[in-house]
BALO-911583 format. One line per field, with one value per residue (C-alpha): residue number from 1; residue in one letter; x, y, z. Coordinates in steps of 0.05 Angstrom, whole numbers. Example, Ala and Ser with C-alpha at 12.3 -4.5 7.8 and 13.67 -1.06 7.14 Angstrom:
<sites>
nr = (1 2)
rest = (a s)
xx = (246 273)
yy = (-90 -21)
zz = (156 143)
</sites>
This chain:
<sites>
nr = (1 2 3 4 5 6 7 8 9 10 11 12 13 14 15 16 17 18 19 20 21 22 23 24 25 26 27 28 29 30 31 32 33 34 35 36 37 38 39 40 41 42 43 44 45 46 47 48 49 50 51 52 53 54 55 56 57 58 59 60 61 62 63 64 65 66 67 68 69 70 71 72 73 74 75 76 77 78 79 80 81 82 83 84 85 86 87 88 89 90 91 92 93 94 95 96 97 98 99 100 101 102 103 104 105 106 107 108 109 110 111 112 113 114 115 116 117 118 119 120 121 122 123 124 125 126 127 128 129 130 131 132 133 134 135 136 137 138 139 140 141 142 143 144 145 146 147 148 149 150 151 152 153 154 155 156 157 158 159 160 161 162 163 164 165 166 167 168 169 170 171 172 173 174 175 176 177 178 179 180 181 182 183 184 185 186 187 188 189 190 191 192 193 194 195 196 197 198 199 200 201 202 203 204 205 206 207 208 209 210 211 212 213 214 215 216 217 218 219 220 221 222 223 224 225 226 227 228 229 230 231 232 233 234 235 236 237 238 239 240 241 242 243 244 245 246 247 248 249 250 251 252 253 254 255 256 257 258 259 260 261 262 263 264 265 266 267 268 269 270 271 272 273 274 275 276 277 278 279 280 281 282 283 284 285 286 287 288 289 290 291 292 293 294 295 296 297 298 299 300 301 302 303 304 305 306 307 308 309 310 311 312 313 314 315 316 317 318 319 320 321)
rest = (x x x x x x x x x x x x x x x x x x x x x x x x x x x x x x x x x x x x x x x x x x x x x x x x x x x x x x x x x x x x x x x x x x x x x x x x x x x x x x x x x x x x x x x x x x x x x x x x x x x x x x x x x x x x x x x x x x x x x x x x x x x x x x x x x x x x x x x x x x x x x x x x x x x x x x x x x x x x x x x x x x x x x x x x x x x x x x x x x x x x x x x x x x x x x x x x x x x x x x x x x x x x x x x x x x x x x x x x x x x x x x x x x x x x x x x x x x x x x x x x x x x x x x x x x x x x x x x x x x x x x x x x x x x x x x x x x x x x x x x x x x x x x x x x x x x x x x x x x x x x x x x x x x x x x x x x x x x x x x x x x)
xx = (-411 -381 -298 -279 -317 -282 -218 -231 -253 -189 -136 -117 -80 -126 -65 -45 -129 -122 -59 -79 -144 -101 -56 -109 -138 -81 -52 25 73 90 169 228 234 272 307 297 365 400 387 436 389 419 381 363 401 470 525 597 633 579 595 593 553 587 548 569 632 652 615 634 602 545 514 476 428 402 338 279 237 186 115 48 13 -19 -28 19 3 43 -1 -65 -57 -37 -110 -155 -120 -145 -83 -3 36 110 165 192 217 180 241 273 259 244 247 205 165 100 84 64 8 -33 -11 -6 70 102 168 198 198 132 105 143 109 44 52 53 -7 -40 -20 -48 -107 -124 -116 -54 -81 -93 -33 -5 56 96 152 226 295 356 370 292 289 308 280 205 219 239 189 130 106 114 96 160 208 219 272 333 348 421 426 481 507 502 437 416 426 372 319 301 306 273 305 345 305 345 422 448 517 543 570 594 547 578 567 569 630 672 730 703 749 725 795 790 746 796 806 739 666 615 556 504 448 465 457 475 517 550 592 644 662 667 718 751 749 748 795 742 698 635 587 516 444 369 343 379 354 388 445 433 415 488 518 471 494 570 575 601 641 594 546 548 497 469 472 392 378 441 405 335 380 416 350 319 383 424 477 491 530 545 613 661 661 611 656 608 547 490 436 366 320 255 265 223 218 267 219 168 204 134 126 194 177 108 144 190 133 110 187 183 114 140 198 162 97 142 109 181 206 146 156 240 211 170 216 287 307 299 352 395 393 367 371 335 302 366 355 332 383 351 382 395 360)
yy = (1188 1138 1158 1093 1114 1175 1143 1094 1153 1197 1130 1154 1096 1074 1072 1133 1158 1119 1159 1225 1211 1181 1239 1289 1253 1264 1194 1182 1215 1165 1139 1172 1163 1096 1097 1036 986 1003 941 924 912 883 868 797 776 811 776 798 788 788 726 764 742 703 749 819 794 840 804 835 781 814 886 891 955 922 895 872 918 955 922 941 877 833 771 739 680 719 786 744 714 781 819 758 768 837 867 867 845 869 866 929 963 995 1009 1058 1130 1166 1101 1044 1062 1065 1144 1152 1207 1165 1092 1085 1058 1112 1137 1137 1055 1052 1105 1074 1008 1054 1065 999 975 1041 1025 949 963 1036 1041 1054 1021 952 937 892 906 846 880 833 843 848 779 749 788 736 678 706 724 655 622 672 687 759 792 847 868 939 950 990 927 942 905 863 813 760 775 769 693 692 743 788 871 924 985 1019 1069 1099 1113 1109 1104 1079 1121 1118 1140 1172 1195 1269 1283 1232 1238 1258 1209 1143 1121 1130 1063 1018 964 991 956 984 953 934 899 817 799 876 892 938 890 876 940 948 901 923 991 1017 964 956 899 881 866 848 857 840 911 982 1002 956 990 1048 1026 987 1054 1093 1046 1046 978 1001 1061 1068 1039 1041 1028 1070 1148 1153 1103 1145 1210 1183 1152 1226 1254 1222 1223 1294 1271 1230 1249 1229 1228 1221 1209 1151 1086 1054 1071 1034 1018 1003 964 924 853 794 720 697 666 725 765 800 819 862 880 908 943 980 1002 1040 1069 1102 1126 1168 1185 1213 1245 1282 1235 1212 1284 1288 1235 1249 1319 1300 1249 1249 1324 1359 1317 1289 1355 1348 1293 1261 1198 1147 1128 1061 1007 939 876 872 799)
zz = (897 947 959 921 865 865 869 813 769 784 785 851 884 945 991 981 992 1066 1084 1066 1112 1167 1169 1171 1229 1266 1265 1267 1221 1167 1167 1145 1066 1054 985 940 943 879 830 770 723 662 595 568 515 526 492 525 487 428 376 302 254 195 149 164 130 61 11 -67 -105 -132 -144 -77 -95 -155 -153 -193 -244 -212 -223 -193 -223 -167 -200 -168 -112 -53 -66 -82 -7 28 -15 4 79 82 105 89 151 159 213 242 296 352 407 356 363 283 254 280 352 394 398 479 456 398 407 344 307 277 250 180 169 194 144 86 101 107 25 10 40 12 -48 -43 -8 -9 55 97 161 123 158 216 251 280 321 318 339 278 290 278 205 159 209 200 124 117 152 116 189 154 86 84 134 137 200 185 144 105 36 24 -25 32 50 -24 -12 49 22 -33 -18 -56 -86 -26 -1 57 59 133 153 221 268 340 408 482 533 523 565 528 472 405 382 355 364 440 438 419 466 502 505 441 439 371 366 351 281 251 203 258 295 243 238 311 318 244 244 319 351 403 443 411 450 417 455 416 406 407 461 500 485 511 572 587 559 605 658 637 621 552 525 470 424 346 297 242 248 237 299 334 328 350 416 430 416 470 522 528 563 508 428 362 341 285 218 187 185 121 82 105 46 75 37 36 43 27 23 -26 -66 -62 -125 -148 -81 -87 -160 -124 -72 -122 -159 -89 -83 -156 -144 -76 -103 -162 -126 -68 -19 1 12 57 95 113 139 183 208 209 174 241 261 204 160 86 46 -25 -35 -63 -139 -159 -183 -226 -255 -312 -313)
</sites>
């Protein structure tokens, strides 16, 4: 076996195979270590100050959590085209740590959005992996809803009466409620952060409240890890989202906490074209069926209760229409 076969086989960086055979040949000691020039790296997309969205704005005009009676017929055109497809393709996360990401040891999406859109392509196809996953920011949700370039968003989406009038949500199946992110030797105050920079993601239902109920500086990036990185960076006092995407973030950083009290409840459901109504009565039919079987319990183990605490599957809400 030649020594760049070797080197191919073990991914051993040919530069550093040269040097190690220079030095032991008694060639000149390498240079004195030189340490990389420090580079601000700041993320695309940052919006300082962040421009928030007309839609976050308290909307009381309807009854946001109902939705439209559970149905598991598949008659309809939307589910013909997604069967004859061979696969049900749905917007998510995959930068969100226990909700919507790429796990480093299988490759494969995982998280507790990713195995509730799991059940519903079980459910249609008997199969869980008769599935597609088209990752988006907050802000490209509705956009790809709109525009059918996906079947169902599942992403931490919140329901709201204003968001009624863009797309059509399920039953909620997830109640979140935002909280506030430091660095771990800040106040535990919230109220520290007034006049301060908090970052959200842009097109979240967090900013609003950012401004409203903190007194602080919104400023908006695409995806929540973003975030973290200008908080990691001190760019911003803190970032605020949903406790659930919170804990996966402190998870994952230890010099970072959670703090205070939860300044809203944050509904999550299932969202659709507007038009694509069976489609949501479909997907409600999949939310009874884990909330009946216990498949629901076992999915918010193995997902967010190490972290969160306990919790039970939200009860469904319909129209009365």
């Amino acid at each position: 076996m030649t020594n760049s076969t070797l080197t191919k086989r073990l991914g051993i960086p040919v530069l550093l195979v040269v040097a190690g055979l220079l030095a032991g040949c008694g060639a000149a000691a390498p240079p004195d270590k030189i340490d990389p020039p420090e580079i601000a790296f700041t993320p695309q997309g940052v919006a300082d100050p962040a421009e928030v969205p007309e839609e976050t704005s308290v909307d009381d005009s309807c009854d946001p959590l109902a939705s439209y009676e559970a149905s598991d017929s598949t008659g309809s055109r939307e589910i013909q085209d997604i069967l004859d497809r061979g696969r049900l393709i749905v917007g998510v996360d995959q930068t969100t740590y226990l909700l919507g990401y790429r796990d480093p040891l299988t490759g494969k999406m995982d998280g507790f959005d990713i195995r509730i859109a799991r059940q519903i392509a079980l459910d249609l196809f008997g199969d869980e992996d008769a599935i597609q996953f088209k990752a988006m920011s907050s802000a490209e949700r509705e956009p790809a809803l709109a525009d059918e370039d996906v079947d169902l968003v599942v992403r931490s989406m919140t329901i709201n009466c204003a968001r009624w009038q863009n797309v059509a949500f399920s039953t909620e199946y997830y109640r979140a409620g935002q909280k506030v992110l430091v660095p771990a030797d800040a106040s535990d105050n919230p109220a520290d952060l007034a006049g301060q920079k908090v970052c959200s993601a842009e097109g979240s239902t967090s900013l609003l409240r950012i401004e409203q109920e903190l007194g602080a500086n919104p400023v908006s990036v695409r995806d929540w890890a973003d975030c973290m990185i200008l908080l990691q960076q001190g760019k911003v006092a803190g970032m605020s989202t949903d406790d659930v995407i919170l804990a996966g973030m402190a998870a994952q950083d230890p010099n970072t906490k959670v703090i205070g009290e939860r300044i809203s409840d944050e509904p999550y459901g299932v969202a659709a074209n507007k038009e694509h109504t069976d489609l949501i009565r479909y997907v409600n039919a999949t939310l009874e069926r884990i909330r009946d079987d216990g498949t629901w319990d076992e999915i918010y183990k193995a997902t967010l209760e190490p972290y969160l605490g306990e919790a039970s599957a939200p009860k469904a809400k319909y129209r009365d229409d």
